[in-house]
C-alpha positions in Angstrom: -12.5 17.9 -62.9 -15.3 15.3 -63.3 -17.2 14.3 -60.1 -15.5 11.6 -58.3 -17.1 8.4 -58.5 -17.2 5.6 -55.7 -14.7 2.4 -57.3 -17.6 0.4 -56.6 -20.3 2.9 -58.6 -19.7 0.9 -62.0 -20.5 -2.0 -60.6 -23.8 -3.9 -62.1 -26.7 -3.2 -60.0 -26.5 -7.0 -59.3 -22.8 -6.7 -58.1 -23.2 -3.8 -56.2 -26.2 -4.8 -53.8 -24.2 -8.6 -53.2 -21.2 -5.9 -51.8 -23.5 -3.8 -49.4 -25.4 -7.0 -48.3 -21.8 -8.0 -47.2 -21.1 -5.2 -45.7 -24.5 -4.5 -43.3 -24.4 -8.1 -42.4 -22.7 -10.0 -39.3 -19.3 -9.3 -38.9 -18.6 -13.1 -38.1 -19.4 -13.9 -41.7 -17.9 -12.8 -44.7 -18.7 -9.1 -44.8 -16.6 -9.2 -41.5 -13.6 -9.8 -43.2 -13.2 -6.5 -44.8 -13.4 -4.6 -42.4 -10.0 -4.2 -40.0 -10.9 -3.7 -36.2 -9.0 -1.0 -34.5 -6.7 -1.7 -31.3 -6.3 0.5 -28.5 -3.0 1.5 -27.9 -3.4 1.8 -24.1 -2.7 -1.8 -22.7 -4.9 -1.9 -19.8 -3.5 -3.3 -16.7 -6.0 -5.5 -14.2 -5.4 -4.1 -11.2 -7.2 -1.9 -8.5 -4.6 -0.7 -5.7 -4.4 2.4 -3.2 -0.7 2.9 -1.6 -1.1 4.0 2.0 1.5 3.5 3.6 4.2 3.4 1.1 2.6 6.9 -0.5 3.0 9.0 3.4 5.7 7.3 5.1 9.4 9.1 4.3 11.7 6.9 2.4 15.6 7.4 4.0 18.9 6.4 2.9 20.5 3.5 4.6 23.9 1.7 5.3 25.7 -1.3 6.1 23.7 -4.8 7.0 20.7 -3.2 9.2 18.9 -0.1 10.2 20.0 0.3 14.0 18.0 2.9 16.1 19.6 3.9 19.6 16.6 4.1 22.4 16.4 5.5 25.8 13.5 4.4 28.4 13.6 6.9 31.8 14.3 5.6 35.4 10.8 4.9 36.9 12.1 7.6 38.9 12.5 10.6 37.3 13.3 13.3 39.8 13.2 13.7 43.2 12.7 16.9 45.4 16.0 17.4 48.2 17.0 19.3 51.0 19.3 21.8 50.8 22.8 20.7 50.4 21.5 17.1 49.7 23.3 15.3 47.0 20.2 14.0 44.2 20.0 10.6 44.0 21.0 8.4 40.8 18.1 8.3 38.5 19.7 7.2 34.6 17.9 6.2 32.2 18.0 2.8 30.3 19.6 2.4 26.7 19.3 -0.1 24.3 19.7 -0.4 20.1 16.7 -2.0 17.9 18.0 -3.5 14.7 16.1 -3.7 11.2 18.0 -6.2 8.9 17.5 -5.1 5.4 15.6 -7.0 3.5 15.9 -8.0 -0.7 12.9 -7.6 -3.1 13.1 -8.8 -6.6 11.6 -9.8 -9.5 12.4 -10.7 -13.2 10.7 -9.9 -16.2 10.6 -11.5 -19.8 9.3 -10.8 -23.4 9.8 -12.4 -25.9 11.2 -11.1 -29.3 8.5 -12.4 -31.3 5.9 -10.6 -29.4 8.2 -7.5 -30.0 8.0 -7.8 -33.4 4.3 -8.1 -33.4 3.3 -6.0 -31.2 5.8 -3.1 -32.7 3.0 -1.2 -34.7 1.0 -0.1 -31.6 3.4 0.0 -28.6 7.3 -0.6 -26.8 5.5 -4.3 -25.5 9.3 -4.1 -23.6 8.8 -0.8 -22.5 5.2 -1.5 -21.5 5.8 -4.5 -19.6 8.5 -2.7 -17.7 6.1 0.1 -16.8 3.8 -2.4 -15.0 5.9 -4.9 -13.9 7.3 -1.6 -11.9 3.9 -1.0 -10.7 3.3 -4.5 -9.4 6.9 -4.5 -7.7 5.5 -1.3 -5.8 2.5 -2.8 -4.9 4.6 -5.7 -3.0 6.3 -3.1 -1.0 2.8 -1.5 0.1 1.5 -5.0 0.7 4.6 -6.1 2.7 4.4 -2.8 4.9 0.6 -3.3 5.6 0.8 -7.4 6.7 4.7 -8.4 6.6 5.7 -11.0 9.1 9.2 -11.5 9.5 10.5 -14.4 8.1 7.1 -15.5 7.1 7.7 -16.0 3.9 11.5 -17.0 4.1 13.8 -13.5 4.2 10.5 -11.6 4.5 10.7 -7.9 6.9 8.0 -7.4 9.0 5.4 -4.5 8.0 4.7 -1.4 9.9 1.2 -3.0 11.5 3.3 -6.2 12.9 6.1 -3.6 14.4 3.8 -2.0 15.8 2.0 -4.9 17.2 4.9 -6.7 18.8 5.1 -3.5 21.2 2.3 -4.6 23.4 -1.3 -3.5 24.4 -0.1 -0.5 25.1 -0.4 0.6 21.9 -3.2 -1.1 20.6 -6.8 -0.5 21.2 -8.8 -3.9 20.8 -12.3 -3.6 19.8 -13.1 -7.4 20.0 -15.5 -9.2 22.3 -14.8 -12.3 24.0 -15.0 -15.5 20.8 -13.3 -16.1 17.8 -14.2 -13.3 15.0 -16.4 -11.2 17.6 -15.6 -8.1 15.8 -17.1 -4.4 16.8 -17.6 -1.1 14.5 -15.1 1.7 15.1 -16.6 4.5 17.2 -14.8 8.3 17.2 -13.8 7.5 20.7 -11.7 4.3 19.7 -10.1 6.3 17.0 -9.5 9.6 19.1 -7.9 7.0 21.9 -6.0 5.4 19.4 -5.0 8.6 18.3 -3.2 9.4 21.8 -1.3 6.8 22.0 1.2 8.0 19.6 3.9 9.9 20.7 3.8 13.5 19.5 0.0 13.3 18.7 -0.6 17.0 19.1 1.7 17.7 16.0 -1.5 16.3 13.7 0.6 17.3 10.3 3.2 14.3 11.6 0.6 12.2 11.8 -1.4 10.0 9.3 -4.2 7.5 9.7 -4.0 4.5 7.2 -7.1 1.6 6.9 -8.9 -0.3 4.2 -11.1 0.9 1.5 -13.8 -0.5 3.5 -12.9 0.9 7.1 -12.2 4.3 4.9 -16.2 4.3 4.2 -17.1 3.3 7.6 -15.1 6.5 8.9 -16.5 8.8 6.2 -20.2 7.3 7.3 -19.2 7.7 11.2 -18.3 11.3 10.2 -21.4 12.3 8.7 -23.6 10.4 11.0 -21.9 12.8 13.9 -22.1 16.3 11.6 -18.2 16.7 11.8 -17.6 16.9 8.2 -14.3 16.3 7.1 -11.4 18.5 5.6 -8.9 17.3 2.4 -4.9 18.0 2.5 -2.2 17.6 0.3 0.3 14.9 1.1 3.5 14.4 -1.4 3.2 14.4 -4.8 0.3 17.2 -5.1 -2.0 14.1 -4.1 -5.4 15.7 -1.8 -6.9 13.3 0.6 -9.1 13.3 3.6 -8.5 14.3 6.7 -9.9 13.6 10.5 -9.2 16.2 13.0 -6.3 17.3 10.8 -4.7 14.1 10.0 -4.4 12.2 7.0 -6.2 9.3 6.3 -4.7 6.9 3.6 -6.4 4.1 2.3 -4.4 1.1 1.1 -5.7 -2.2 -0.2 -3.0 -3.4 1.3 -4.5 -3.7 4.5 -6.4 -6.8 6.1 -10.1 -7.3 6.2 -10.1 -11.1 6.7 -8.1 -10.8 10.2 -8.3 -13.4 13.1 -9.4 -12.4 16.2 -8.8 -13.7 19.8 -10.4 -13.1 23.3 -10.9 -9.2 24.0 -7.7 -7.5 25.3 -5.3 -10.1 24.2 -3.0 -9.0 21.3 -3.3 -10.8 18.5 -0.6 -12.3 16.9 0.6 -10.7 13.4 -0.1 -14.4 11.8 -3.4 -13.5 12.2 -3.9 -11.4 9.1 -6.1 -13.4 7.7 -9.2 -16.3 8.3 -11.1 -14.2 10.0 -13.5 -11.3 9.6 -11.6 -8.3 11.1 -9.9 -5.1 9.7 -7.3 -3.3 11.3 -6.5 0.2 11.5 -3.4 1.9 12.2 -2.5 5.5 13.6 1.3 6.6 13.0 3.9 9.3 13.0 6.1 9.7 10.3 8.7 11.2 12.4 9.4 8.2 14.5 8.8 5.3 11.3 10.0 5.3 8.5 11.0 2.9 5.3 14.7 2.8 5.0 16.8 1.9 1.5 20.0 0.4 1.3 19.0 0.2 -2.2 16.1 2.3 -4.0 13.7 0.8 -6.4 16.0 0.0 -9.4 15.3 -1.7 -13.1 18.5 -3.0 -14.3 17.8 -4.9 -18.2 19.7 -7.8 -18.6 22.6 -8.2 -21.1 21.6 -10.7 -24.0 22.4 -14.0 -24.0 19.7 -15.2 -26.2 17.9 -14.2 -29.5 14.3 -15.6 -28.1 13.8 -12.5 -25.6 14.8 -9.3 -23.5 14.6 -9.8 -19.5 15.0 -7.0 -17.1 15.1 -7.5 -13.1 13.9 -5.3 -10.4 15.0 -5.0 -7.3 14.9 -3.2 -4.0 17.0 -3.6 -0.4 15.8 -2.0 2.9 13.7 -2.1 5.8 10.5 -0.8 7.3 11.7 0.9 10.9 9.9 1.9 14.1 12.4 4.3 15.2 10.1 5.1 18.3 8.4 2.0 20.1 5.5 4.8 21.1 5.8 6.0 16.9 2.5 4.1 16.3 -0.7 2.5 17.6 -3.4 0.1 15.8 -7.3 -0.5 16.5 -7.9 -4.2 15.7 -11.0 -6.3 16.2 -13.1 -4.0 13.9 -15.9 -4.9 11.6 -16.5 -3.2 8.4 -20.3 -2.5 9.4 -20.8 0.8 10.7 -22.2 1.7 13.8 
């Protein structure tokens, strides 16, 4: 066998230097033109998200039209000491039911056959667009849990921080100074107080601490600055995150750093997750809240009814639920400078 020879080599000399001129110049002229560019197959998706609370909290079947948890609250009195032979006195305790109304979320998606086609060489565009249409659907749920106001939008639950904030100053720890956006940093002793306001505290595995990326770093910095370095744990899913004092802490950008503030020890009201300059932070128990699903996360495609494109629809029903008014407490009125 002869030595192989480039198709090119018989070329005149003349001929042969026009080619690799071509080919060492700009690739917006003409040399540009034979070369084909490669496409990653990966389709990137714009997005930068942490799930906190949808990634801790347990997700539990559900039935009928709402999620209905039975409550008891004790007689002021709870005991008294008798006499001998004394019949006690009456001292019952107080019931009542809090209702969750399941809630829809849904979305459609479309592609179009043509893009199908052309995109077929490199990737399912379908199958692709499904993937992270799911993703952003997910999102919606954490962002929902973090900042939901019921009914605001229209057929809208409200989140885990507005439940918790509709139960009162009891458990909420308000960091905020007298003024509009007077916002303070978060001190160890706020977040320890915070911290015992939940019912069943002492059980740290139930519990889990969720903030924003930027409250996360002023926690990690408030850490260090005090020497009490931190652990890691595993929460579902094999996932390893930080810890304070043995409890979680999630971050999720779900959660508000633009937050409205009010005059020091009055609540805010949940409509105040945003024009401000505040961040929230919320301490719960998963044993006493919980995300409850008529329906689980489902992606259902769509039977054809056109030859232009494929649609699919997702769509979820259920409710976020404080089973235990005491199940969760919040620090508000905190800025994201450290202290």
């Amino acid at each position: 066998m002869g030595i192989h020879t480039p198709k090119w080599g018989s070329l005149s000399p003349a001929r042969r230097q026009a080619f690799e001129r071509a080919m060492t110049i700009s690739p917006t002229s003409a040399g540009g033109f034979l070369i084909q560019d490669y496409v990653n197959r990966v389709i990137q998706n714009l997005t930068l998200r942490e799930y906190g609370f949808m990634a801790v909290m347990d997700r539990r079947p559900g039935s009928g039209s709402q999620a209905i948890v039975n409550r008891r609250a004790p007689n002021a009195t709870l005991a008294v000491w008798t006499a001998d032979a004394v019949d006690p006195t009456e001292d019952s305790g107080t019931y009542s039911q809090a209702t969750f109304t399941y809630e829809t979320l849904a979305t459609r998606g479309t592609v179009s056959r043509k893009l199908m086609a052309v995109g077929a060489s490199y990737a399912d565009i379908l199958a692709e667009e499904m993937m992270h249409k799911a993703e952003d659907f997910a999102y919606m749920l954490e962002e929902t849990a973090c900042v939901g106001i019921a009914g605001a939008p229209a057929n809208s639950p409200a989140g885990f921080v507005s439940l918790i904030n509709a139960v009162g100053t009891d458990q909420v720890v308000d960091l905020s100074s007298a003024g509009p956006y007077a916002n303070n940093a978060l001190t160890l002793a706020a977040l320890d107080q915070a911290i015992d306001r939940v019912k069943g505290a002492s059980a740290r595995a139930d519990l889990a601490i969720v903030c924003s990326p930027a409250i996360s770093r002023v926690l990690n910095a408030l850490l260090q600055a005090n020497q009490r370095f931190n652990d890691v744990t595993e929460i579902a899913a094999g996932f390893r995150v930080r810890t304070y004092d043995g409890i979680p802490i999630m971050v999720s950008t779900g959660m508000s750093d633009v937050c409205a503030n009010v005059a020091a020890g009055v609540l805010p009201a949940a409509a105040s997750f945003s024009g401000g300059t505040g961040s929230v932070l919320a301490v719960v128990n998963r044993r006493y809240m919980w995300v409850e699903e008529l329906t689980p996360t489902t992606v259902l495609p769509l039977a054809k009814d056109t030859s232009a494109n494929d649609s699919f629809d997702i769509y979820w029903d259920g409710a976020y639920v404080l089973g235990n008014s005491m199940g969760g407490s919040l620090i508000v009125g905190l800025s994201q400078a450290a202290s």
